[in-house]
N, C-alpha and C positions, 0 to 999 in steps of 0.2 A: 611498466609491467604491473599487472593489478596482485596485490598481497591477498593471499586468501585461506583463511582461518579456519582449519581443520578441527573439528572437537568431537570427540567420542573416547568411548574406551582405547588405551594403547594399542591393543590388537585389529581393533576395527580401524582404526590410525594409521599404522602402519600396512594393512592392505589396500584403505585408499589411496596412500604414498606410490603405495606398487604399481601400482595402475595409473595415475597422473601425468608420469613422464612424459607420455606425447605431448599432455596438455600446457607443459612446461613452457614453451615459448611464449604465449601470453600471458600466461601465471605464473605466480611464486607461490606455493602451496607453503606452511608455516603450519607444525605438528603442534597441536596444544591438547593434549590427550589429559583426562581425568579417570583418577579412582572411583567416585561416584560422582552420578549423574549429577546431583545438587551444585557439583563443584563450576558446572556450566554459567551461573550467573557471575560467580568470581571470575571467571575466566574471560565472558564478552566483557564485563565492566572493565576490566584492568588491559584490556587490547581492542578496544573495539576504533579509539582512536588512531593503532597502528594497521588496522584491516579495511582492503576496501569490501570484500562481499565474506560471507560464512559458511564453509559447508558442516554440515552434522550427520553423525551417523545415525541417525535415526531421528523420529516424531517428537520424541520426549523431551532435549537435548533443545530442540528447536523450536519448540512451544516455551521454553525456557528464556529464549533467548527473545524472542516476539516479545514476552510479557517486560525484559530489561529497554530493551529498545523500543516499543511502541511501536514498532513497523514492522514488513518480513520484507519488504522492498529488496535489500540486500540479504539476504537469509533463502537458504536451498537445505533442502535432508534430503535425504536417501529413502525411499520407497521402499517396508518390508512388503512384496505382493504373495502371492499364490503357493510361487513356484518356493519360496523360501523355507513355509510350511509346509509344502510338500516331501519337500528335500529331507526334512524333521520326520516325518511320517516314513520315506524308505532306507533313511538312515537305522530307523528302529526296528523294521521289518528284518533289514539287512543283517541288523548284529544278533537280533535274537531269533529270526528264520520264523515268525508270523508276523502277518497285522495286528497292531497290539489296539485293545480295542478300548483299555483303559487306562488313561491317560491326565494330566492333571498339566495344566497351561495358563501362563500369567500373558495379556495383550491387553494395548491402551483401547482400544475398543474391541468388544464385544458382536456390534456387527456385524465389523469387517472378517472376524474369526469363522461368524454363521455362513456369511456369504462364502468366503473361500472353501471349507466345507461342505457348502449344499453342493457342490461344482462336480463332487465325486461321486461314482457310483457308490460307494460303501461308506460310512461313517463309523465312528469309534463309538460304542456302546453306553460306555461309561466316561463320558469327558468334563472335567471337573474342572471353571475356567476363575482367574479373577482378574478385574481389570484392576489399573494404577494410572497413577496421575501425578501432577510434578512434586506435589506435596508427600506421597508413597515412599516408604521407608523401604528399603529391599529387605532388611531382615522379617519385612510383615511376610513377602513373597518368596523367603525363605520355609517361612516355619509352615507357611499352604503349602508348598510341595512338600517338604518333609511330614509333616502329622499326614497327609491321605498316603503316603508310603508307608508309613510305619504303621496304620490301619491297614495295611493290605489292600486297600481300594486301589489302589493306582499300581500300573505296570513300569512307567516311565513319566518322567518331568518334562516341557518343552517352555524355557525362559527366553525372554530379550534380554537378561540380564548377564553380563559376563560373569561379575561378582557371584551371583549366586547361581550359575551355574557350574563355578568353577565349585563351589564350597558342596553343593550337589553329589558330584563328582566324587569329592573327596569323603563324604557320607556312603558312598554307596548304593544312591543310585542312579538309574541309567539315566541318564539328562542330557538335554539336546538344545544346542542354543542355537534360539531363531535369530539368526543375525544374514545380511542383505547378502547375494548371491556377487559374483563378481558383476554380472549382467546387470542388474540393478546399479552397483557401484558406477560402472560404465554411462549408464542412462543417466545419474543424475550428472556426473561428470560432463556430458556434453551439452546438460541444462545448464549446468552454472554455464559454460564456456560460450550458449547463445546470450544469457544472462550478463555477461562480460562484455562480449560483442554489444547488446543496445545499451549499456552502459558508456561503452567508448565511445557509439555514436552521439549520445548527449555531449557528453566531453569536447567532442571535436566540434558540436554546435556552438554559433556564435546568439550569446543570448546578449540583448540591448534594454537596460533599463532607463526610464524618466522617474524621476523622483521630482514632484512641482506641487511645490508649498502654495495654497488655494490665497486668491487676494492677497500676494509681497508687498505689493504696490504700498495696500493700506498701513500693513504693518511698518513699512518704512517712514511713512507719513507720522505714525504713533513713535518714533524712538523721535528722544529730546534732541540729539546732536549726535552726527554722523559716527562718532565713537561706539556710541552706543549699537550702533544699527552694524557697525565695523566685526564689535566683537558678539555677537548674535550669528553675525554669516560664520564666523572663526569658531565658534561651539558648533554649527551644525553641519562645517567641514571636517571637523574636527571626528564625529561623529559618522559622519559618511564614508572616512578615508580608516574609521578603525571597519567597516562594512567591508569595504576592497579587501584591506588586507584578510580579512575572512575568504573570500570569493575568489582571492588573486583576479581581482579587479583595478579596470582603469579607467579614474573620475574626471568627468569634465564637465565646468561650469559653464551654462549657458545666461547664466541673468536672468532676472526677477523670478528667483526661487524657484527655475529649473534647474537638476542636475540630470547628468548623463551616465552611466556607466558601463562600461566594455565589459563582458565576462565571457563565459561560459556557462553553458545551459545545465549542465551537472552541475557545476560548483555554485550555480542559483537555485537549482533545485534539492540540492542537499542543505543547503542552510538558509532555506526559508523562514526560520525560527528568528534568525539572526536579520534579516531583513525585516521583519515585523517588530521586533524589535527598538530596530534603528528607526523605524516610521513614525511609532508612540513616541520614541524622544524630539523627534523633529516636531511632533503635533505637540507637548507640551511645552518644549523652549519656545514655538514661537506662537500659541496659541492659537491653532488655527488648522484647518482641513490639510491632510496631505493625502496626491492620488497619486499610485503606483501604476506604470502600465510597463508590462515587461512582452519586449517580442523574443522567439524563435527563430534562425532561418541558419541557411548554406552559408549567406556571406553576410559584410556586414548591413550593406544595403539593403536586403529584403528583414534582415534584422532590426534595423532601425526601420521599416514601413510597418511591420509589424508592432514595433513598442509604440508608434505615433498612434496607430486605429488604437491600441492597448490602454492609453490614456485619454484615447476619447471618450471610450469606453466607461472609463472610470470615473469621470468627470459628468456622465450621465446617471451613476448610478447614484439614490438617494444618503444609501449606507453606504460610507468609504468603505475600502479593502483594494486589495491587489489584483488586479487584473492581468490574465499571461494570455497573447495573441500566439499561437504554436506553428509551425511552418507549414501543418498541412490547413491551415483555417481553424482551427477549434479554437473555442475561447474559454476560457476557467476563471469563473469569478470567485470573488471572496474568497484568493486561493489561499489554502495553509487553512480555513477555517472548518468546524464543522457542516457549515452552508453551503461549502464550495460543489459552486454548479459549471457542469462542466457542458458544452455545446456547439454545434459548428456555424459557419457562417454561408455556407455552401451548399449546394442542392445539384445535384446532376437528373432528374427526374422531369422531360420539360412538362408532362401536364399535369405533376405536381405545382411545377412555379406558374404554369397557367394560371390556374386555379386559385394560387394567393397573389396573382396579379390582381383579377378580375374582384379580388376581397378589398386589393390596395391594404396588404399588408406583407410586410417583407421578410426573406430568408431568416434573417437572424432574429427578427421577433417570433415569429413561430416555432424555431428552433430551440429556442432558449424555453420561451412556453411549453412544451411538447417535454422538453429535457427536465422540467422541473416537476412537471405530472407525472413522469415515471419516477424520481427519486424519490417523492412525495407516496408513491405508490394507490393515488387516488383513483379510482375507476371513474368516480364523478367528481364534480366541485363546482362553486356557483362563484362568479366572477368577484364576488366579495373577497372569500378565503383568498382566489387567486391573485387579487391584489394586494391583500395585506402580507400575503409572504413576502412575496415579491416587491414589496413598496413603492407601489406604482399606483397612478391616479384611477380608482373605481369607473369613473366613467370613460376612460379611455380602454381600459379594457374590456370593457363593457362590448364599446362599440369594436374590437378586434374580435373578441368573441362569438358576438353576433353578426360579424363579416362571416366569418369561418363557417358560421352554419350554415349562411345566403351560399355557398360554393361547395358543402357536402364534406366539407373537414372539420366540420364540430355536429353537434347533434345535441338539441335539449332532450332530455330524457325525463323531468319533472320539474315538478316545482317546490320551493322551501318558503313557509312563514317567518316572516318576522317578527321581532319582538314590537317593532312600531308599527306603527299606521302608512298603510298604502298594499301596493301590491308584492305577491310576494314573489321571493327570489327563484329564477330559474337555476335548473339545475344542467350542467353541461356533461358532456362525454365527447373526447377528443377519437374522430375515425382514422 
C-alpha cells in the first residue's frame, strides 16, 4: 500500500481525509497538517523518506515542497479553479443580499484571478488584489485586507489563507476563504490515484542492469600478484552490493568486469543518484571507463535484451553515462544528467523508413538526431554544432545530413562563414 502525505492546513486536512476513504484500499493517506504554510518544508524534509507520493492542499504548499525535493515527479495539489471563486462571490452576495462590487483579494497569481473574472458577465468595480509567494509573510496579507477595510474601500476580504482569514473574521470583517471546492478535492484525488497506478506499474517492472568496467583484461594484467587484483574485485563488490541494498537488488557476477543486477524499474529509477554514484567509485578504484546499460521489460528476458542493446549503446557513445533501453523502445542517454536525451528506436511510418532507407541512414540515428534538435530548440544548425554537441565525427555527420537532404527530410536553408579558409558552412533545417 502506497503511504501518502497529506499537508495543508488542519481543516483543509481533514476534509481531504473525508473524502479519501474510497481511495483507501491502495492508499494509506497520513495527516500532516500545519499552522503556517512555511512549516511545509519542515514537514517534507523530516517524512519525505516515510512517503511514497504527496498530496497538498493548494499551489503554495507544493511549490514549497518542489523547491526541498528538486522534483514534483511525486508531488500532486489540489486545483483552486473558477468555480471556488465563484462560490466566494455568492457567498457575499448571499449574506449581505447584493453583488458586492468592492472587494480586496490575496492569489498566487494575478492572471489566473483576471482570467477567471473576465469569464462573467459583471465584474467587481473596485478589486483590490495582492499576489504572494513562498517567501510571503501572512501578517503582510493580513494588514492589505485590513487597512483597505478600515479605509472604507473594501466591502469584503477573499483569502487563501485560513490563518488570516480566521483573524479577519475575528476583526470584523466580512471574509471569505478561497479554499478547493469538494469537486476539486475529488479530481485531484483520482490524480494522485492514476499517479499511484503508473507508479505501481514501474514497481512491478523488471529492470536489468550491466555494470562493465571498460578493458578488465588490462587492469588485471597491471596488478602485481593475484591478491592484489583479489581485493580490487572485493572493493568494487563491496560497493555494488551496498547499490542492491539501496534498490533491493540482486547481483551477479559475470567475469571480466561485468556485473548484473535484478531490480525493479521504480526502485532504479528513484535512486539514480545512487547509482551514479556507485559508477564514479568503480571508475576511480579501478581507473578506467565504466558503461551503464539499464533495460526495462514485463519479464526478465525482454529485460535482459533490453539492458544488452542498453550497453551497446553505451559502449558507442564518446561521453560515458548511463544508458536505459525502456520496454516500449525508447532510449535515454546520459540518464540522471542535465544532457539526458531522450528518443525511440522505432518507426511505424513505412515511407518515412522508405525514405531513410534510400538515405542508408537508420531509425535510431535519425531519431536520436531529430530528438536532440528539438531539446536544443534550434530551427537551423550546421553539421558542425551538430556534432560537437553530440560528440560525434564531423564528417560523418556530415554525410547523414546530406543523405537526408538527397530524400527531402533535411533542407539546407543557407550558408555560414568560417573563421578559416575554404568554403563555408551550410546551414540545415530538419522537414
Amino acid at each position: 500500500m502506497y503511504q501518502i502525505g497529506v499537508v495543508g492546513p488542519k481543516t483543509s486536512v481533514d476534509r481531504i481525509l473525508g473524502l479519501a476513504a474510497e481511495f483507501e484500499p491502495i492508499m494509506r493517506f497520513i495527516p500532516l497538517p500545519y499552522h503556517e504554510f512555511q512549516e511545509t518544508r519542515r514537514i517534507v524534509q523530516e517524512n519525505d523518506d516515510q512517503v511514497d507520493m504527496w498530496l497538498f492542499s493548494g499551489k503554495l504548499p507544493y511549490l514549497i515542497a518542489e523547491d526541498v525535493l528538486h522534483t514534483d515527479e511525486n508531488l500532486v495539489h489540489i486545483q483552486h479553479t473558477e468555480s471556488s471563486l465563484y462560490r466566494c462571490f455568492l457567498l457575499m452576495a448571499y449574506h449581505q443580499g447584493k453583488f458586492i462590487e468592492r472587494v480586496s483579494i490575496d492569489e498566487l497569481y494575478e492572471s489566473q484571478l483576471e482570467v477567471a473574472l473576465g469569464q462573467l458577465d459583471f465584474a467587481a468595480k473596485d478589486l483590490y488584489v495582492k499576489t504572494y509567494d513562498i517567501d510571503t509573510n501572512p501578517d503582510d496579507l493580513l494588514d492589505f485586507h485590513l487597512q483597505l477595510w478600515r479605509e472604507g474601500k473594501t466591502d469584503a476580504a477573499i483569502t487563501c489563507f485560513e490563518g488570516v482569514y480566521l483573524q479577519l473574521k475575528e476583526a470584523g470583517v466580512p471574509a471569505y476563504w478561497f479554499t478547493p471546492s469538494e469537486l476539486e478535492i475529488n479530481q485531484a484525488l483520482r490524480i494522485l490515484a492514476e499517479r499511484v497506478r503508473a507508479f505501481y506499474f514501474k514497481d512491478t517492472q523488471i529492470a536489468v542492469e550491466i555494470i562493465e568496467i571498460d578493458e578488465f583484461d588490462k587492469i588485471a594484467e597491471k596488478a602485481r600478484n593475484p591478491y592484489r587484483l583479489q581485493y580490487l574485485e572485493l572493493r568494487l563488490k563491496e560497493a555494488l552490493i551496498r547499490l542492491c541494498e539501496t534498490i533491493d537488488g540482486s547481483l551477479m557476477e559475470r567475469g571480466n568486469g561485468r556485473y548484473v543486477i535484478f531490480s525493479s524499474r521504480g526502485a532504479i529509477e528513484r535512486r539514480l543518484d545512487m547509482l551514479k554514484n556507485t559508477v564514479e567509485q568503480l571508475a576511480l578504484e579501478t581507473e578506467s571507463t565504466v558503461e551503464v546499460g539499464i533495460g526495462f521489460g514485463e519479464t526478465v528476458f525482454s529485460a535482459e535484451v533490453n539492458a544488452i542493446s542498453a550497453i551497446q549503446y553505451s559502449k558507442e557513445k564518446a561521453e560515458s553515462g548511463i544508458v536505459i533501453v525502456q520496454e516500449d523502445g525508447t532510449v535515454i542517454e546520459s540518464a540522471g544528467k542535465d544532457e539526458e536525451l531522450s528518443y525511440s528506436v522505432r518507426m511505424d511510418d513505412p515511407e518515412f523508413l522508405e525514405r531513410l532507407k534510400k538515405a542508408n541512414v537508420g531509425i535510431r540515428t535519425y531519431n536520436k538526431i531529430a530528438a536532440f534538435v528539438r531539446k536544443m530548440g534550434w530551427a537551423t544548425f550546421s553539421t558542425k554544432e551538430l556534432a560537437t554537441q553530440l560528440h560525434l565525427d564531423e564528417r560523418n555527420v556530415r554525410r547523414i545530413i546530406t543523405s537526408l537532404a538527397e530524400v527531402g527530410l533535411a533542407v539546407c536553408v543557407g550558408e555560414k562563414a568560417t573563421s578559416s579558409r575554404g568554403r563555408p558552412g551550410k546551414i540545415y533545417r530538419l522537414e
